[in-house]
C-alpha positions in Angstrom: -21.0 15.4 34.5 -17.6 13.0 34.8 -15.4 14.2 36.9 -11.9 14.6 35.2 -8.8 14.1 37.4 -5.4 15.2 36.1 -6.6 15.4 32.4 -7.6 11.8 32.8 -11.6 10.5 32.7 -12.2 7.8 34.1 -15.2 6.4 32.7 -16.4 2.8 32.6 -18.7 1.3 30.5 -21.6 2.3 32.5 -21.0 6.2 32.4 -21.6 6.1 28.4 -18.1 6.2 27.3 -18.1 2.9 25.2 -21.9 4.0 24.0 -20.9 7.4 23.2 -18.0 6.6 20.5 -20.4 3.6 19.2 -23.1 6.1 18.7 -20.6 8.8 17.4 -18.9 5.9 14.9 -22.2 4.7 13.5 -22.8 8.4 12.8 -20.0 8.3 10.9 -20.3 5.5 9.0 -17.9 3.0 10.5 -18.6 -0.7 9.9 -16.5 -1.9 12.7 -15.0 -0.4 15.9 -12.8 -1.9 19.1 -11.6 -0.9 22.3 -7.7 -1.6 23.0 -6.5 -0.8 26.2 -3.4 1.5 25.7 -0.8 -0.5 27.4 2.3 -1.1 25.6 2.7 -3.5 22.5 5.7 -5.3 23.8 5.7 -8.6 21.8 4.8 -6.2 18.8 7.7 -3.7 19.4 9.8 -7.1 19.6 9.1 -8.4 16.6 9.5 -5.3 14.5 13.2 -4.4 16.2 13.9 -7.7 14.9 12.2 -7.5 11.1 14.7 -4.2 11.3 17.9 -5.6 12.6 17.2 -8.3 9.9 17.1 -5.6 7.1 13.4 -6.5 6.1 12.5 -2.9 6.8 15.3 -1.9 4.3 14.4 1.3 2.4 11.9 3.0 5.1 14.8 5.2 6.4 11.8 7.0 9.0 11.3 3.1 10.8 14.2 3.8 13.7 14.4 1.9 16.8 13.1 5.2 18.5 9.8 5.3 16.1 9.0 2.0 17.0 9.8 3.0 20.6 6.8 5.4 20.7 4.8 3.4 17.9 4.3 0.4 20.3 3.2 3.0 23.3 0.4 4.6 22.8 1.4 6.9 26.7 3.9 8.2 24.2 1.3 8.8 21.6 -1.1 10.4 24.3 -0.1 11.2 27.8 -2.2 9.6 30.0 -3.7 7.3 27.2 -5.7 4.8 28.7 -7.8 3.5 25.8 -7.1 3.2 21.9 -10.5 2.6 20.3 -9.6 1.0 16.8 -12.5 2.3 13.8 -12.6 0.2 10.0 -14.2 1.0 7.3 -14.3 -1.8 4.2 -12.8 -1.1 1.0 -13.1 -4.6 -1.3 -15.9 -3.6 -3.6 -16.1 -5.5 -6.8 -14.0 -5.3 -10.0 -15.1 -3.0 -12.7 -16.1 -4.1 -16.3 -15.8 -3.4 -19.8 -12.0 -3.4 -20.4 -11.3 -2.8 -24.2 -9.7 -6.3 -25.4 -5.8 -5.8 -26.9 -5.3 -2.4 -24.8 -2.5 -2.8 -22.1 -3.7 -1.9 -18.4 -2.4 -1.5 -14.7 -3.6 -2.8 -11.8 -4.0 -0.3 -9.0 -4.4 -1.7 -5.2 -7.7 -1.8 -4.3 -7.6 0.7 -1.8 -6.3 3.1 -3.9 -9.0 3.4 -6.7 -11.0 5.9 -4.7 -10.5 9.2 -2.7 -7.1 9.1 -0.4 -8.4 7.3 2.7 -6.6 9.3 5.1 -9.3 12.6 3.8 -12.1 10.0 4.6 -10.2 9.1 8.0 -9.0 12.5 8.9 -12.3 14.4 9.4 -14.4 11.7 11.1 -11.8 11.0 13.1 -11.3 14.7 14.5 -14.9 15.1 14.5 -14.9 11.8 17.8 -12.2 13.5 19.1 -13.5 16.5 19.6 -16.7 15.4 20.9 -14.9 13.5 23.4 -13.0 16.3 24.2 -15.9 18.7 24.7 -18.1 15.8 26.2 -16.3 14.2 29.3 -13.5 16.4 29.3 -11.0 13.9 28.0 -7.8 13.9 26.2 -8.4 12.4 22.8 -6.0 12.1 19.8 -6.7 10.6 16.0 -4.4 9.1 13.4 -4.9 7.2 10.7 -1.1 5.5 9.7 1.0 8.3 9.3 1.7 9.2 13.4 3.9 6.6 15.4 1.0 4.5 16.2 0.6 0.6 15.4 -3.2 0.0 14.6 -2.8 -3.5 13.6 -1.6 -5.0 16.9 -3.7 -2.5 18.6 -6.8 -3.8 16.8 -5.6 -7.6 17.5 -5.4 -6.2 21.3 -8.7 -5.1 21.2 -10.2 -7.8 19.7 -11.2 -6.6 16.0 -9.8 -9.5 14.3 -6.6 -11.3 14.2 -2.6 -11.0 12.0 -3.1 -13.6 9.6 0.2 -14.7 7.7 0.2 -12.1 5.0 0.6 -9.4 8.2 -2.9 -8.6 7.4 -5.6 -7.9 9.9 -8.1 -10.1 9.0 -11.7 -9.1 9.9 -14.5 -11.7 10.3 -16.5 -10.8 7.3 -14.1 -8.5 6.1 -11.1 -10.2 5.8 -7.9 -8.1 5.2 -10.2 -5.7 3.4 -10.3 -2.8 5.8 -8.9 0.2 6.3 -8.0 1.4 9.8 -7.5 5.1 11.6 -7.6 5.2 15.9 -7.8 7.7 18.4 -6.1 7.3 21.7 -7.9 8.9 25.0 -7.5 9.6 28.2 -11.2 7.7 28.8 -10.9 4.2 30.7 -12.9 2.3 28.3 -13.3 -1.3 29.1 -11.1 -3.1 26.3 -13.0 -6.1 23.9 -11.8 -9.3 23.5 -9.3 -10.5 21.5 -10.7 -13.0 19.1 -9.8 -16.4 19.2 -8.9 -17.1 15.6 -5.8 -18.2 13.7 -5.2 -18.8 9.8 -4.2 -22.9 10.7 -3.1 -24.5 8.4 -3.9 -21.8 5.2 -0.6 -21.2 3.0 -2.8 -19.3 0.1 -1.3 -16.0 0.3 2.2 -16.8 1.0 2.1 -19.2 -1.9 0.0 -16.0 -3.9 2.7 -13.8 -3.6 4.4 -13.4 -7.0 8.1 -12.4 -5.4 8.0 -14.7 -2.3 7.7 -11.7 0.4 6.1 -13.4 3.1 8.1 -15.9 4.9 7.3 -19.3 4.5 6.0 -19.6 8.2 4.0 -16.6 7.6 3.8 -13.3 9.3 6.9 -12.2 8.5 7.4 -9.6 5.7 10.2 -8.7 3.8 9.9 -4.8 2.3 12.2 -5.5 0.2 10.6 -8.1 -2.1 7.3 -6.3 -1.6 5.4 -5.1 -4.1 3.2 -2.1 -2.3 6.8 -1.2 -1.1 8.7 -0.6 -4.2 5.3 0.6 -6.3 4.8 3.1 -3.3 7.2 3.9 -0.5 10.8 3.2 -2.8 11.9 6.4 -4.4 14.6 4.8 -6.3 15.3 1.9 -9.1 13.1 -1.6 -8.8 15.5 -4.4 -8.5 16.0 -5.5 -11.7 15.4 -9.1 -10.6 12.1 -8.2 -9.3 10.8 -6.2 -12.0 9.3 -9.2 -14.3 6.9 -10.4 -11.1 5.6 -7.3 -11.1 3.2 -8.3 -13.9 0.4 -5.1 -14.3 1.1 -3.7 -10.7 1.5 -0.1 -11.2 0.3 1.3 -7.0 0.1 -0.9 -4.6 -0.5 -5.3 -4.7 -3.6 -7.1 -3.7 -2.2 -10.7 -4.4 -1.9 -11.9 -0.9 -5.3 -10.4 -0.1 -7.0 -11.6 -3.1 -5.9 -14.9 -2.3 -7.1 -15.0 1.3 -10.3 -17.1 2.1 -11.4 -14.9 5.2 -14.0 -12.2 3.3 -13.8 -13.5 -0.1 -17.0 -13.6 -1.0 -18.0 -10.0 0.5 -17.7 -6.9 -2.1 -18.4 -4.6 1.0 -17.2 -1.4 0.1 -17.5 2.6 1.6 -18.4 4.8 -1.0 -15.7 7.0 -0.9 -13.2 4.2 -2.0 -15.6 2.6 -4.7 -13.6 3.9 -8.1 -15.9 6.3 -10.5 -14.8 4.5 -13.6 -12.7 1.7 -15.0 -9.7 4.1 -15.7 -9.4 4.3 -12.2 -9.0 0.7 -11.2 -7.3 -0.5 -14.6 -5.8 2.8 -16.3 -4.6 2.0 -19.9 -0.8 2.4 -20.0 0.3 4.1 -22.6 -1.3 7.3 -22.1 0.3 7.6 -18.5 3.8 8.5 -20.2 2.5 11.4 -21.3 1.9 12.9 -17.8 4.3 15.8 -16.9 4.1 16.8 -13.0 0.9 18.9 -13.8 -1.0 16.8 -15.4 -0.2 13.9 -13.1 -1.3 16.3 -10.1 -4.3 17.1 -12.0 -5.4 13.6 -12.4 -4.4 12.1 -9.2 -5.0 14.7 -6.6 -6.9 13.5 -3.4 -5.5 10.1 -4.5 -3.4 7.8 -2.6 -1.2 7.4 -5.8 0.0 11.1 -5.3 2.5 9.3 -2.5 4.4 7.6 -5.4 5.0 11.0 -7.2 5.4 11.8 -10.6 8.5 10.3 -11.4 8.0 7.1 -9.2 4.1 6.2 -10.7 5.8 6.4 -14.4 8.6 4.0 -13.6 5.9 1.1 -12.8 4.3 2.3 -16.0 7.4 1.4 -18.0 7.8 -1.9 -15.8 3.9 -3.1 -16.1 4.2 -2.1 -20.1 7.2 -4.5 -20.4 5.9 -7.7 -18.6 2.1 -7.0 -20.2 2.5 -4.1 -23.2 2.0 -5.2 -27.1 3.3 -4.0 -30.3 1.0 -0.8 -30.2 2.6 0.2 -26.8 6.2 0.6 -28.2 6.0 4.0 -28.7 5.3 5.1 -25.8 8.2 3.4 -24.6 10.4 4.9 -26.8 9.4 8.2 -26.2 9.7 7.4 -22.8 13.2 7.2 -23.7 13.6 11.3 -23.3 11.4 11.5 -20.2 13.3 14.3 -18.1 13.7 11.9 -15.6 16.6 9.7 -15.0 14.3 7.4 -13.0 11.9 6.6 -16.2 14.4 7.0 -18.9 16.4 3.7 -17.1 13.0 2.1 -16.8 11.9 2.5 -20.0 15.2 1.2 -21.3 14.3 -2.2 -19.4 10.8 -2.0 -20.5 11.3 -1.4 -24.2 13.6 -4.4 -24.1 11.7 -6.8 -22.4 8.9 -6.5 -24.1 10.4 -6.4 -28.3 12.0 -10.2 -26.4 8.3 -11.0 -25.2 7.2 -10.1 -28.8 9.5 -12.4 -30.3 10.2 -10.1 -33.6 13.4 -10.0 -34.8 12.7 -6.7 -36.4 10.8 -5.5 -33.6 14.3 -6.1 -31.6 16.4 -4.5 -34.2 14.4 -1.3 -34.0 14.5 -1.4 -30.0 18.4 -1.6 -30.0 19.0 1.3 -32.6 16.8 3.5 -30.1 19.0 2.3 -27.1 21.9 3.3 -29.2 20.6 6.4 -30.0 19.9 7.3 -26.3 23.3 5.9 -25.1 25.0 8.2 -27.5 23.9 11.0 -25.5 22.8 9.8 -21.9 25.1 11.0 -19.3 23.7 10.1 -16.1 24.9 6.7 -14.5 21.8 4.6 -13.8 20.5 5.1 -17.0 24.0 4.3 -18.7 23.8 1.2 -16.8 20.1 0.4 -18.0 21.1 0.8 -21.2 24.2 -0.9 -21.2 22.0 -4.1 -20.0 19.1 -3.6 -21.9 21.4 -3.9 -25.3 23.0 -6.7 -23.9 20.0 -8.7 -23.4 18.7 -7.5 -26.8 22.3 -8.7 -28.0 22.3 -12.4 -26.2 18.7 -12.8 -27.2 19.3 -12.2 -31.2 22.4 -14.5 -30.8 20.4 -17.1 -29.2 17.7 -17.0 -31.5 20.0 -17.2 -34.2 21.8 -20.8 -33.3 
């Protein structure tokens, strides 16, 4: 029996600790776990002050100076903490087939296609706690990315793989596709190694990046050009400047992950995140416009596209429709049009007129701007009034240009 002093165990390699969680994890299924020792992240915490005061965290209102604070220490995450012990499972998998030809369809994040990995996550997770709780008598808490907890530094720390320039944690094998949850404890678990790796002189997924997010020296993201932010976390209007580089993204972006070299040739995948059917990974668009909040519940629940809500999820509809969407997708658009939500209504405005100017169709545009019309007649709230008011104009310059 360990003897536990103050609510600390201290347990080196050699009393089982380290062979204990390994034997526990493989239970579980996890393809890779480290061992971080759970001193503070200071160059971390440094850095993201500095993303912050920079305004490249912009629009995640819950990132304070205090969260980052206790998200950098994981003593303030656990009293006592003396080990962080960093779990991945893999999520790539490969792409499904049999799209129909001619139908319009969104892209959904890899990660996303399956069950919401924070279920997966969650009861493992509490499953090693517990036992290390009721084994040595330790303190032991879990989290997967929604406590103030930095996983990515902490798995750098501990030797799981290393940042690479998209702010990925790039696995060997695995590349940036994993998925991360830790638990701190009170256990003094000798750390790993950090591994000895950099991405040289590899520009691929800054140069990927459709709206130019990453910094050109790499490892520095900007939230606000990012396309998993505004798809996901951004509750409001997608800058309309960014909205045509947004192609088919509809939850989430893969681009700078797709175009990394580290894991590209592995489909390694858990189960839980493999998607059952093509609707899944590459839902037609159209159809999604019809979701009320029930039905979008109903199809997305225990999904990580829930986070976007309703509202949010069918505004990148209306945007992947306009930069990919054909002739057989207008209508959707333009019923779209009385969506009870201001949010899509503005959207679809944009949408609708992008893609009658994609289409080229004089008509196609002179049918688009009588629907605007008809909507601004009777629209009273002020975004979409101003999405209107843009949308005809850019109907209007388009016609006169065409016409010259």
């Amino acid at each position: 029996m360990n003897t536990v002093m103050q609510g600390v165990a201290d347990l080196p390699d050699g009393d089982g600790g380290r062979a204990r969680v390994l034997e526990l994890a493989q239970l579980e299924g996890f393809e890779q776990v480290s061992f971080a020792p759970a001193a503070p992240l200071v160059e971390a915490r440094e850095a993201a002050l500095a993303r912050r005061a920079e305004g490249r965290l912009d629009g995640m209102a819950w990132i304070t100076d205090e969260w980052l604070a206790r998200a950098t220490n994981p003593g303030a995450f656990l009293e006592g903490a003396r080990t962080v012990i960093l779990f991945a499972l893999p999520y790539r998998g490969s792409e499904p087939s049999g799209a129909d030809a001619g139908r319009a369809r969104g892209r959904v994040a890899r990660y996303a296609r399956g069950r919401d990995y924070h279920r997966v996550f969650e009861k493992k997770l509490r499953r090693i706690a517990r036992a290390l709780r009721e084994e040595f008598g330790a303190g032991a808490r879990a989290t997967v990315d929604y406590g103030p907890l930095l996983e990515r530094p902490l798995a750098v720390a501990g030797g799981m793989g290393w940042q690479g320039k998209s702010t990925m944690l790039l696995v060997p094998r695995f590349g940036p596709w994993v998925l991360l949850g830790a638990i701190a404890t009170t256990l003094a678990i000798a750390p790993d190694v950090p591994v000895k790796k950099s991405c040289g002189s590899c520009t691929r997924c800054i140069v990927a990046c459709p709206t130019g997010a990453i910094s050109p020296e790499g490892a520095v993201l900007d939230a606000r050009l990012c396309i998993s932010y505004h798809t996901i976390e951004n509750r409001g209007p997608i800058p309309r400047e960014l909205r045509p580089k947004f192609g088919d993204w509809i939850f989430g972006c893969d681009a700078c992950l797709d175009a990394c070299p580290v894991g590209a040739h592995g489909e390694a995948s858990y189960p839980d995140f493999v998607p059952a059917s093509l609707e899944e990974a590459r839902p037609a668009l159209a159809p999604l416009l019809r979701l009320n909040a029930a039905s979008f519940e109903a199809r997305f629940r225990g999904r990580p596209i829930m986070r976007a809500k309703r509202d949010g999820f069918l505004r990148n509809v209306c945007i992947a429709l306009g930069n990919v969407g054909t002739k057989e997708d207008l209508p959707a658009l333009v019923a779209a049009l009385d969506d009870p939500a201001a949010l899509v209504r503005g959207h679809a405005a944009w949408a609708l007129a992008r893609l009658v100017d994609r289409l080229s169709d004089a008509t196609l545009r002179a049918d688009a701007a009588m629907e605007l019309e008809k909507l601004a007649r009777k629209e009273e709230d002020p975004f979409v009034q101003d999405e209107l008011k843009c949308a005809l104009d850019s109907l209007g310059d388009n016609l006169a240009s065409r016409a010259l």
